[in-house]
DSSP file (Angstrom, degrees, kcal/mol; ACC not computed):
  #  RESIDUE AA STRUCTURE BP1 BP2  ACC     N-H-->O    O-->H-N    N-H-->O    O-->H-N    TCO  KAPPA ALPHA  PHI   PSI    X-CA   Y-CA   Z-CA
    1    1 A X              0   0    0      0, 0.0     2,-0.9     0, 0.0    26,-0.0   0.000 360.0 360.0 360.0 122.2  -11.8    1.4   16.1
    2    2 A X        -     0   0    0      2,-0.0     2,-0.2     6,-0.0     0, 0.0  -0.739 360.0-141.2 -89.4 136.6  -10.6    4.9   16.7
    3    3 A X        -     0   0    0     -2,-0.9     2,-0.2     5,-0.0     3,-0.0  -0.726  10.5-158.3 -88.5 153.0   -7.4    5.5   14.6
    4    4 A X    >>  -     0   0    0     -2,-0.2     3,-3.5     1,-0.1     4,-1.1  -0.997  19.7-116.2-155.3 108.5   -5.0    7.3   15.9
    5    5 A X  T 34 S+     0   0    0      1,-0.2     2,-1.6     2,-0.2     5,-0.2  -0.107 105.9  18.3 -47.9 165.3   -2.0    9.4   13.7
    6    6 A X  T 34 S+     0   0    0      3,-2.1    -1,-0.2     1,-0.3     4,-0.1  -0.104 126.6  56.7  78.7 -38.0    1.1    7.8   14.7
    7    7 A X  T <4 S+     0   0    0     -3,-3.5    -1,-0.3    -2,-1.6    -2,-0.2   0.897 126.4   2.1 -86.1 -63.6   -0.3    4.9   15.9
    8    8 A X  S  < S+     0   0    0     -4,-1.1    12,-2.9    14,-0.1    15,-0.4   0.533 131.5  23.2-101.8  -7.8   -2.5    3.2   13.2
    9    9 A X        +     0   0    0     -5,-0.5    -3,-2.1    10,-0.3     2,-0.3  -0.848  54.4 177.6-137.8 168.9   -1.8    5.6   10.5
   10   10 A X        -     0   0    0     -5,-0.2     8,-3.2    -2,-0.2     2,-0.7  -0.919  26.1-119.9-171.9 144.9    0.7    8.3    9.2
   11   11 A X  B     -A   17   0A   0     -2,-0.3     6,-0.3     6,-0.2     4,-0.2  -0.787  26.0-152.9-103.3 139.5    1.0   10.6    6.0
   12   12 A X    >   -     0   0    0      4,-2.0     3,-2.1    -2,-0.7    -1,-0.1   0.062  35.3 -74.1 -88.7-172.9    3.5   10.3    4.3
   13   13 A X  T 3  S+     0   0    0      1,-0.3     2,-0.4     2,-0.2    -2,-0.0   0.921 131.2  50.2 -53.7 -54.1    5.4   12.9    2.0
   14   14 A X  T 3  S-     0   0    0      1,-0.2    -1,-0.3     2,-0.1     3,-0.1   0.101 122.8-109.3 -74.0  31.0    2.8   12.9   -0.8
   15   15 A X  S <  S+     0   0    0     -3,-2.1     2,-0.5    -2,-0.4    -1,-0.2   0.773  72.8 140.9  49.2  43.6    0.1   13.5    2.2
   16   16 A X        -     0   0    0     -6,-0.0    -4,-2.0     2,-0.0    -1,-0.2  -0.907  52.6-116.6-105.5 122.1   -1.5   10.0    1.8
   17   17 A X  B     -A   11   0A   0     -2,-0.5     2,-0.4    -6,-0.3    -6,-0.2  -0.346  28.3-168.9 -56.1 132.9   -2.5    8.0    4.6
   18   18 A X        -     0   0    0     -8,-3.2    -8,-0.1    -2,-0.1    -1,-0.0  -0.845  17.7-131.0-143.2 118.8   -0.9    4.9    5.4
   19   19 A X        -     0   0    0     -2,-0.4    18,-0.6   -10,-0.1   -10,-0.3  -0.033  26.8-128.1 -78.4 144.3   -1.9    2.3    7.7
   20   20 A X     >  -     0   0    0    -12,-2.9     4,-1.4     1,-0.1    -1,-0.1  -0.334  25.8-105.1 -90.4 178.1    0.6    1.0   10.1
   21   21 A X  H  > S+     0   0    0      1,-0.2     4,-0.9     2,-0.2     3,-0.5   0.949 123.7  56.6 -58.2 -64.1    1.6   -2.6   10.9
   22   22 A X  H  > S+     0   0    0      1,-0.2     4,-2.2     2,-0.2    -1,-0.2   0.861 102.3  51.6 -32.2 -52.5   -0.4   -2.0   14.0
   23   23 A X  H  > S+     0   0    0    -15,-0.4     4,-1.1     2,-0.2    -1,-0.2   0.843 109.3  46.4 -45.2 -47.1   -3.5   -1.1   12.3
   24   24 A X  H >X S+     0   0    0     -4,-1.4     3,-3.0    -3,-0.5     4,-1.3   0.969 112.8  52.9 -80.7 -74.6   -3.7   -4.1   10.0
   25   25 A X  H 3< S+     0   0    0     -4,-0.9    -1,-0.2     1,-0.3    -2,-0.2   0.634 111.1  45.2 -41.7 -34.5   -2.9   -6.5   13.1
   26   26 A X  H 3< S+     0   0    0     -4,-2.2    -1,-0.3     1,-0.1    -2,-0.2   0.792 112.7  54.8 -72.9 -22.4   -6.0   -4.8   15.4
   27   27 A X  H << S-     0   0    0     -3,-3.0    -2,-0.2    -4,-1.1    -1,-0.1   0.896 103.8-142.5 -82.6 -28.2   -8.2   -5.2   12.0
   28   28 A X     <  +     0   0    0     -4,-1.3     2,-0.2     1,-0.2    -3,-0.1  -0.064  60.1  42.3 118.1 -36.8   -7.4   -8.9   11.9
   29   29 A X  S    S-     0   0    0     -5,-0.1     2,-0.6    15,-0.0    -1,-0.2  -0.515  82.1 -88.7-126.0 166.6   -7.0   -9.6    8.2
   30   30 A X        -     0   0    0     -2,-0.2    14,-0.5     1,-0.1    -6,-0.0  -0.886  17.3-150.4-136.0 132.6   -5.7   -8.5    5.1
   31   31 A X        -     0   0    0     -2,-0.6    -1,-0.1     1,-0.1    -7,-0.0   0.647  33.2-127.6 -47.7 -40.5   -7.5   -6.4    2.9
   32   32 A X  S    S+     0   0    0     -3,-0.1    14,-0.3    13,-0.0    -1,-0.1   0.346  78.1 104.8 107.4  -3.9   -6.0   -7.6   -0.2
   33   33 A X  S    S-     0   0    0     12,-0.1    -2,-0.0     1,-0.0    12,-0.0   0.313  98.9 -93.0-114.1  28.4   -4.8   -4.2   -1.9
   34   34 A X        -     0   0    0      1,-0.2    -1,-0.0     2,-0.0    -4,-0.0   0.728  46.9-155.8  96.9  26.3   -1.2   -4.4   -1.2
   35   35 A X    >   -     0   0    0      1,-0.1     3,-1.2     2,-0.1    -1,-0.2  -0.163  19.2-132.3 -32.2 124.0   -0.7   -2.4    2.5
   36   36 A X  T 3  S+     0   0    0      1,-0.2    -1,-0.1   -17,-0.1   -16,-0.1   0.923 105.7  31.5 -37.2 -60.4    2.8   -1.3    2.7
   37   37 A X  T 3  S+     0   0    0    -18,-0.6     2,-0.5     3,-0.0    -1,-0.2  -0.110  80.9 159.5 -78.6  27.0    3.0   -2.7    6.2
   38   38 A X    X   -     0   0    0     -3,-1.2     3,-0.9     1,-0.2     4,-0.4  -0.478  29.3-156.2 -82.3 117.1    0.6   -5.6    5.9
   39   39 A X  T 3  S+     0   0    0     -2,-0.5    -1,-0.2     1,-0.2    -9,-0.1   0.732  85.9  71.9 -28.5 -40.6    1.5   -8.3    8.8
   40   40 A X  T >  S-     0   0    0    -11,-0.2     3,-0.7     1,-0.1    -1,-0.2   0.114 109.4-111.4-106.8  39.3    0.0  -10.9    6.8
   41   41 A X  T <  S-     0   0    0     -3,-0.9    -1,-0.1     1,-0.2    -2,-0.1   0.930  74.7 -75.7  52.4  40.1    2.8  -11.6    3.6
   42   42 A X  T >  S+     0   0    0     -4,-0.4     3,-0.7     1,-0.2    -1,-0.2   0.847  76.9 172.2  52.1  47.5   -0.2  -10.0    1.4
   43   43 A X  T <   +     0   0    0     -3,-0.7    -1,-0.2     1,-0.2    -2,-0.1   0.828  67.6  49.3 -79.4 -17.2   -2.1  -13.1    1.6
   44   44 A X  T 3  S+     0   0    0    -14,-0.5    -1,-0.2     2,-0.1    -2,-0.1   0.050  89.8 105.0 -76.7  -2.5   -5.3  -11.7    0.0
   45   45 A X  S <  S-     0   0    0     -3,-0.7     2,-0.7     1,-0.1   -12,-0.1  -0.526  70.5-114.6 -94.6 172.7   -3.6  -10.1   -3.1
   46   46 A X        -     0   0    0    -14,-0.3     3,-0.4    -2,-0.1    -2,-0.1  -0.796  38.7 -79.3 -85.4  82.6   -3.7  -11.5   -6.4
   47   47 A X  S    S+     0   0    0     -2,-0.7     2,-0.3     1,-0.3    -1,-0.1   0.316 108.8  23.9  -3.2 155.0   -0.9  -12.9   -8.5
   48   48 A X  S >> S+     0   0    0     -3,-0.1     3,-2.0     1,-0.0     4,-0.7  -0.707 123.3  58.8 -56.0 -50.8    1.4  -11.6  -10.2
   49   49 A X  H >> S+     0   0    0     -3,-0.4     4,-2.7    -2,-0.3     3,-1.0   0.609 107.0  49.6 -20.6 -53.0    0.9   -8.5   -7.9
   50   50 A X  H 3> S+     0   0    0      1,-0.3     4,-3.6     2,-0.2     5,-0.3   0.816 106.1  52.0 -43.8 -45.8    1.7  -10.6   -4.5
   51   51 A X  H <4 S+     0   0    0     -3,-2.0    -1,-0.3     1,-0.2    -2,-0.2   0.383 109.1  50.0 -92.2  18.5    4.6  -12.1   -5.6
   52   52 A X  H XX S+     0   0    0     -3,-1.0     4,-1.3    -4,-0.7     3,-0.7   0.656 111.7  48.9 -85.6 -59.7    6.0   -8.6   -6.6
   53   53 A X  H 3X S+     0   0    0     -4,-2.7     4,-2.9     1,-0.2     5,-0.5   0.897 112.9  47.0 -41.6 -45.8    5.1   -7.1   -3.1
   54   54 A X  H 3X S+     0   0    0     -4,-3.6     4,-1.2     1,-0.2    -1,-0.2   0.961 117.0  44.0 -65.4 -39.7    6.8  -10.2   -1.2
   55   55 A X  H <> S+     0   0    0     -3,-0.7     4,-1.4    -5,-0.3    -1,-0.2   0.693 116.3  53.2 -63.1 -19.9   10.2   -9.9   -3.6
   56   56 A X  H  < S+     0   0    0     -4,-1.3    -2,-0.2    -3,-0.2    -1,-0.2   0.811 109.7  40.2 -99.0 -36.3    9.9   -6.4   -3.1
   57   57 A X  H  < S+     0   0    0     -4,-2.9    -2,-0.2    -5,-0.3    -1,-0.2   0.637 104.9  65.4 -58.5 -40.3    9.8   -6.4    0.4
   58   58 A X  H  < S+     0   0    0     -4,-1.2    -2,-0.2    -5,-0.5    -3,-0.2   0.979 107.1  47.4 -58.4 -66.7   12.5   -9.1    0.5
   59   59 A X  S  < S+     0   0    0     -4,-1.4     2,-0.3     2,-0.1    -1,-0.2   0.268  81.0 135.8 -64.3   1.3   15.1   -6.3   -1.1
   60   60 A X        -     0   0    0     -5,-0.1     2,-0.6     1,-0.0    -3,-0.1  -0.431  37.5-169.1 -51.2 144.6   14.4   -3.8    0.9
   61   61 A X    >   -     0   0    0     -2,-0.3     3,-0.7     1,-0.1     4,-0.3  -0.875  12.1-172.8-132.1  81.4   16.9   -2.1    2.0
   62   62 A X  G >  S+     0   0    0     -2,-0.6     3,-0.8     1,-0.2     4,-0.3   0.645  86.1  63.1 -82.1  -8.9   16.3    0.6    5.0
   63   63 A X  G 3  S+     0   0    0      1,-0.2    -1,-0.2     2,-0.1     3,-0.2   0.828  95.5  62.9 -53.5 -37.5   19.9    2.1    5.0
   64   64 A X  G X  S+     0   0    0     -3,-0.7     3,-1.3     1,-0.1    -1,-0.2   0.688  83.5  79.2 -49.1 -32.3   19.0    3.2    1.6
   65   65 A X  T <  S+     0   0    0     -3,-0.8    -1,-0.1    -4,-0.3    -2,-0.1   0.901 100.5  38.4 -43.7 -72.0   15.9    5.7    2.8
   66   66 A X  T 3  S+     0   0    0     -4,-0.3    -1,-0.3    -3,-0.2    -2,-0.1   0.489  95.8 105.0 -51.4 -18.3   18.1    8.7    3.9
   67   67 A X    <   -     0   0    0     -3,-1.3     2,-0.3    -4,-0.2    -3,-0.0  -0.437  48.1-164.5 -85.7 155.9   20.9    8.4    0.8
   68   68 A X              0   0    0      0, 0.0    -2,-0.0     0, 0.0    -3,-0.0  -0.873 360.0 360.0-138.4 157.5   20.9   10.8   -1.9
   69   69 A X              0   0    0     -2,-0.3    -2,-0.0     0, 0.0     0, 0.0   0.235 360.0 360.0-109.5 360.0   22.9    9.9   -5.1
């Protein structure tokens, strides 16, 4: 697969690559090491670690991104 910035990736502020929702859905599966955007509710991770990501993901909050305190 060629990746493609914007498209299956992006870097984020600390200049880390981070695979999009898009990405993980053309690779089919999930990798198990806790994708930010993983399609598949982190089914490959391990406990306790999963059931942070899904609670964590559950409170998210995207109005929040942009505020500064």
């Amino acid at each position: 697969m060629e990746l493609i910035e914007g498209i299956h990736y992006y870097i984020n502020e600390e200049g880390k690559f981070v695979f999009t929702e898009q990405y993980h859905i053309e690779k089919g599966y999930c990798c198990g090491f806790g994708c930010k955007h993983c399609p598949y509710d982190y089914e490959n991770v391990t406990e306790p670690a999963r059931s942070k990501l899904l609670e964590a993901r559950k409170n998210f909050d995207p109005d929040n991104l942009n505020k500064r305190e």
